[in-house]
N, C-alpha and C positions, 0 to 999 in steps of 0.2 A: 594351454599356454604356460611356460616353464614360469619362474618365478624373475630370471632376467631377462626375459622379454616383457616382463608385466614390468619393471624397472626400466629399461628402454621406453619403454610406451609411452612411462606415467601414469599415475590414477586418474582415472578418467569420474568426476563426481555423477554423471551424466547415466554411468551402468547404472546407479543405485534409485537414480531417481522410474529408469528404465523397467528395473526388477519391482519397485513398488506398484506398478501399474495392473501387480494382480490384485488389488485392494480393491480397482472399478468391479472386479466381477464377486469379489469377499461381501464388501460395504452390501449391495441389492439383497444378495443371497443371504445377510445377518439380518437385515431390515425383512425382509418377506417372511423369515422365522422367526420373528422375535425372539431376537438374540440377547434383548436387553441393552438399557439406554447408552451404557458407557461402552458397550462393544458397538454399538452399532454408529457411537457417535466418533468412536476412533479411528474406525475403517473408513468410513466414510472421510475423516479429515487426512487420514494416510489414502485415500485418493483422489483427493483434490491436490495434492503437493507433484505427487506423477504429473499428471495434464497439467497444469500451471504451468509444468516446469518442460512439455510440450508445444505449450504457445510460449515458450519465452525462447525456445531454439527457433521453430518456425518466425518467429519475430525477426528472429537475430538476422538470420537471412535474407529478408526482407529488405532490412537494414542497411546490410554489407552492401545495398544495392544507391543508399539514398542519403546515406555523410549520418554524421551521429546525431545531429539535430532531430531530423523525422524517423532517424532509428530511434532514438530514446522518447523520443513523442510516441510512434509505434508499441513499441516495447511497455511502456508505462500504461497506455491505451487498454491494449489487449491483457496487461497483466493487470490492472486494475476491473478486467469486467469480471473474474471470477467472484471479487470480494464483492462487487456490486449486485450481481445475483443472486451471491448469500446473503447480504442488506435486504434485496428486495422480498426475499422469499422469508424472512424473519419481518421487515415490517409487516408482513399481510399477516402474520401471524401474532401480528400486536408487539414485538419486543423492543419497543421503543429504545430502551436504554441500552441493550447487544447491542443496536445499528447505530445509534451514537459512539457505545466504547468502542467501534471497528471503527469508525472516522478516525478519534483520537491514536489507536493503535498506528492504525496503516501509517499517518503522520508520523507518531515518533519511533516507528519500525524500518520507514523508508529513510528519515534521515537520520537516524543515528543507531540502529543493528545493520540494516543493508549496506549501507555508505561506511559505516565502521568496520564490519569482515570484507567491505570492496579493498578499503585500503591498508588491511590486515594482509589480505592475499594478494593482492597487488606491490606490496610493499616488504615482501618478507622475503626477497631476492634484490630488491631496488634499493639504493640507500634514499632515493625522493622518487615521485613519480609528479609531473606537469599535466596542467589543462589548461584553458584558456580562463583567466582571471577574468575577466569581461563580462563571457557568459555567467560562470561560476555565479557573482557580485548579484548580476540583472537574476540571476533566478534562486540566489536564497533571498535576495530582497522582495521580491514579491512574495515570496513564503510568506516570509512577516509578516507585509502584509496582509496578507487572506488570511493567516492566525491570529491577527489583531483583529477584525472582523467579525470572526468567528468568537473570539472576548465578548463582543461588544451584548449578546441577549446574556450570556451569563453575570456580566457588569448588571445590566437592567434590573433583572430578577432582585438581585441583593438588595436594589437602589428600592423598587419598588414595594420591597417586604416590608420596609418601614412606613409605606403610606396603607396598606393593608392592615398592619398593628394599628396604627395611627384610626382609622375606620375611613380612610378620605379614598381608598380604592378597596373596593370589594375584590374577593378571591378568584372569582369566575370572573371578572373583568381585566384580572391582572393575567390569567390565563390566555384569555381572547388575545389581550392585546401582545403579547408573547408568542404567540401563532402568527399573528400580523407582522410582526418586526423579523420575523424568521422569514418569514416569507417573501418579506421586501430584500432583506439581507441578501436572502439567494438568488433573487433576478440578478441585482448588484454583482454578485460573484459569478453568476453565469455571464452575465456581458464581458466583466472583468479575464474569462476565459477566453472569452472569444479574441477580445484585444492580445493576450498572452502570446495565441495563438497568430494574430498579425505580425505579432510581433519576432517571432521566432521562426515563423516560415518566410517572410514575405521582407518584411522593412529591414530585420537585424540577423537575415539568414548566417552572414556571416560569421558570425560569433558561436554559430554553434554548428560549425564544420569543424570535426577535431582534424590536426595533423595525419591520423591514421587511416583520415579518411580516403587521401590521393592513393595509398597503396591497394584499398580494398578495392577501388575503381579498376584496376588493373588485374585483380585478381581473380580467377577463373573459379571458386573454390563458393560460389553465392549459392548455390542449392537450386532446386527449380521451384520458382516462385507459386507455379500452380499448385504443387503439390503442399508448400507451405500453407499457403492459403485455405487447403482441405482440412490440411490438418487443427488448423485454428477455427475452422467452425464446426469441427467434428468436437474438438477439445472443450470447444464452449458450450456445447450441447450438452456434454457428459457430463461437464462442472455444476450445469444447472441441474441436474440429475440427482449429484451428490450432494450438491447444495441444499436440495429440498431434503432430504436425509439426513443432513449433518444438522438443519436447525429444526428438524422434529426433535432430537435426542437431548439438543441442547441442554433446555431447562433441566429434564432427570438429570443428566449425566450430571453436569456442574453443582446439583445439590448431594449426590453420589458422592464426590469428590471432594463436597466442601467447600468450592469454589462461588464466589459472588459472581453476578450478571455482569460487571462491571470489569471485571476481572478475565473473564471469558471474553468480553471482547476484543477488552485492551492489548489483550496479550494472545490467546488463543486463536480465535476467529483473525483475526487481523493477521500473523504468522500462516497460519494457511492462505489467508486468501491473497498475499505477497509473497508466496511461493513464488510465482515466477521471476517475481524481482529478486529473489534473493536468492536464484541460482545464476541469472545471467550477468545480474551485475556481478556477481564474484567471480564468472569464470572468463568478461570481456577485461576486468580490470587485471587479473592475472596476466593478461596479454598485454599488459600496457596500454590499454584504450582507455584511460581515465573521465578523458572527456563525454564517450558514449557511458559509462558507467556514472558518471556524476549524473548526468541527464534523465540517467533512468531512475535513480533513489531521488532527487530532490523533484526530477518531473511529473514523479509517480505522486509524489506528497500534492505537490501544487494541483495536478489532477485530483484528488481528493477532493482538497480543500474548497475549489476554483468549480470542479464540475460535480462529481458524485455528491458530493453534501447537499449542492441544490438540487440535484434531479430526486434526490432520494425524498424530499422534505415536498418537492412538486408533485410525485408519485403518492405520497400519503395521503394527498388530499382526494385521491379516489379509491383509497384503502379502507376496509371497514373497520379499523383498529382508528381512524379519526386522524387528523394532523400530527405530525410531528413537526416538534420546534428543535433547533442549536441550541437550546440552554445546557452547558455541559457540567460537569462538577468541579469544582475550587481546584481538586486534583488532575481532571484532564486539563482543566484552562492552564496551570500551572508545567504539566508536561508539556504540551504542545509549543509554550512560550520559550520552555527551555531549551527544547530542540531544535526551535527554529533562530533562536541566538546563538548555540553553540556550533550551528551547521553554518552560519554568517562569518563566526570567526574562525572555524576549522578552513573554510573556501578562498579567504578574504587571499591568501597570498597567492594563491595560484599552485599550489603543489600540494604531496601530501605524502606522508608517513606512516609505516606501521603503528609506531606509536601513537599517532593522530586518532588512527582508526581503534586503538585498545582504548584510548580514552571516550571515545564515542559510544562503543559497546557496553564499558562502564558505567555510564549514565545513563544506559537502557533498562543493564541491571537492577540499578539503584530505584530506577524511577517503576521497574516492575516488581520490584521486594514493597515498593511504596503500594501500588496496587492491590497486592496480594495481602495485605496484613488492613485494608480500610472495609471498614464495617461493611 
């Protein structure tokens, strides 16, 4: 292909994600020869971002078929099961504090790096780009709320440090009870899912049918559904493959590198395992679909928050690493609040900017330099 026909075309981001996909047969083949921790934990996360970004096409398709509402439920869904398999297969492996900092991440990854290059690239030919305000409103406000939620055992802990100093709560009861409130919390946010999901498919479908959606109805160009669907359970097979590979490495790798647990989730494990959000929101908002692209960065979060945190904290309890609780750190509870305020007033008008989006990014930054420099 000459060099003005690749300018005709366009860059297509999709060859690169395509050309990485010789990483699923690198990643096994570094792992069976011990290749060592940091090669085998990079191949491995450079093959989880191909497939991700696999189920985030076949998603997409899917999609084109069913308004941006249950496309970005879809979308968020199936992009959020990569990170949940690398959760699961690290809880069993005891890393409590990774599958917390991948909660924290995925949250302020999906609303403010995904959502900020959505409207970076969306917006860098647009002088504004529209969504429906309505929806936007109803689904950063639930965010808050299940981030506020999610505060509430880290509030606890603090509260109750001073009755342990005090001798009026023993240590191993402030524990117990800490496993107990997590545990309550999460039913709460699982029902709270379910309702979300009432509410967005069923009572208030409306609101989250984008405009773009009448044109795709008409459009011939939806893929073959079955073949999508193959794709997305082959893709999620392999993710749990390299999943189980990328959190054997983990721990070496990250002390290789110098890198804290806390740090590697936040920011590491969380960016892999939102690969798929973070190619398809960027390359539907480029098309002007803001509405399915807002859906899929704040729906992916609410998914989080709302479903994986509980299922992940319900699944411990038949893990031999022992329960895990939400108690997060000053610094995640501090991210996540800040994310989910500044995604409330980036939404609040119904439009959105390049600029919008570099200021989003910016406080990704910021909040991952915070990260990377805490003990």
């Amino acid at each position: 292909m000459t060099t003005a026909q690749v300018r005709r075309k366009g860059f297509d981001p999709g060859l690169i994600l395509k050309a990485m996909l010789v990483f699923v047969v690198i990643a096994p083949v570094a792992h069976f020869m011990h290749a060592g921790a940091l090669t085998i934990f990079l191949c491995s996360a450079l093959a989880i971002i191909p497939l991700a970004g696999l189920m985030g096409e076949a998603t997409e398709q899917l999609a084109s078929r069913l308004g941006a509402g249950i496309g970005g439920l879809l979308n968020a869904t199936f992009g959020n099961a990569a990170e949940l398999i690398i959760a699961l297969v690290a809880l069993q492996r005891g890393y409590h504090e990774v599958v917390k900092a991948s909660l924290t991440g995925s949250i302020i990854g999906n609303t403010l790096l995904v959502l900020g290059l959505s409207m970076i690239a969306g917006g860098a030919k647009r002088e504004r780009q529209k969504f429906d305000k309505a929806a936007a409103a109803a689904s950063s406000t639930l965010l808050l709320l299940a981030a506020i939620a999610l505060v509430v055992p880290a509030a606890f802990h603090y509260l109750a440090d001073g009755s342990v100093a005090s001798g009026a709560l023993s240590a191993a009861r402030e524990v117990e009870i800490e496993h107990h409130l997590s545990l309550q919390i999460s039913a709460v946010l699982f029902v709270s899912y379910i309702l979300s999901l009432i509410f967005t498919l069923r009572t208030h479908r409306h609101l989250y049918t984008g405009a773009e959606d009448h044109d795709a109805a008409h459009s011939q160009a939806h893929g073959d559904p079955v073949r999508a669907t193959i794709t997305l359970l082959v893709a999620t097979a392999l993710i749990a493959w390299m999943s189980e590979i990328l959190v054997g490495a983990v721990e070496e790798a990250s002390h290789i590198l110098g890198l804290t647990e806390v740090f590697v989730g936040v920011i590491v494990v969380a960016v892999v395992g939102n690969a798929a959000e973070h190619s398809t929101a960027v390359l539907v908002a480029m098309k002007n679909k803001m509405d399915l692209s807002l859906n899929i960065a704040i729906g992916s979060s609410i998914q989080i928050a709302l479903f994986v945190a509980p299922v992940l904290v319900f699944a411990s309890y038949f893990m031999p690493s022992g329960p895990m609780d939400l108690r997060f750190s000053p610094l995640e509870v501090l991210a996540v609040l800040a994310a989910t305020v500044v995604t409330n007033l980036v939404s609040a008008d119904g439009e959105s900017n390049w600029l919008e989006g570099a200021m989003l990014v910016a406080v990704y930054l910021v909040l991952g330099i915070a990260f990377f420099f805490l003990p």
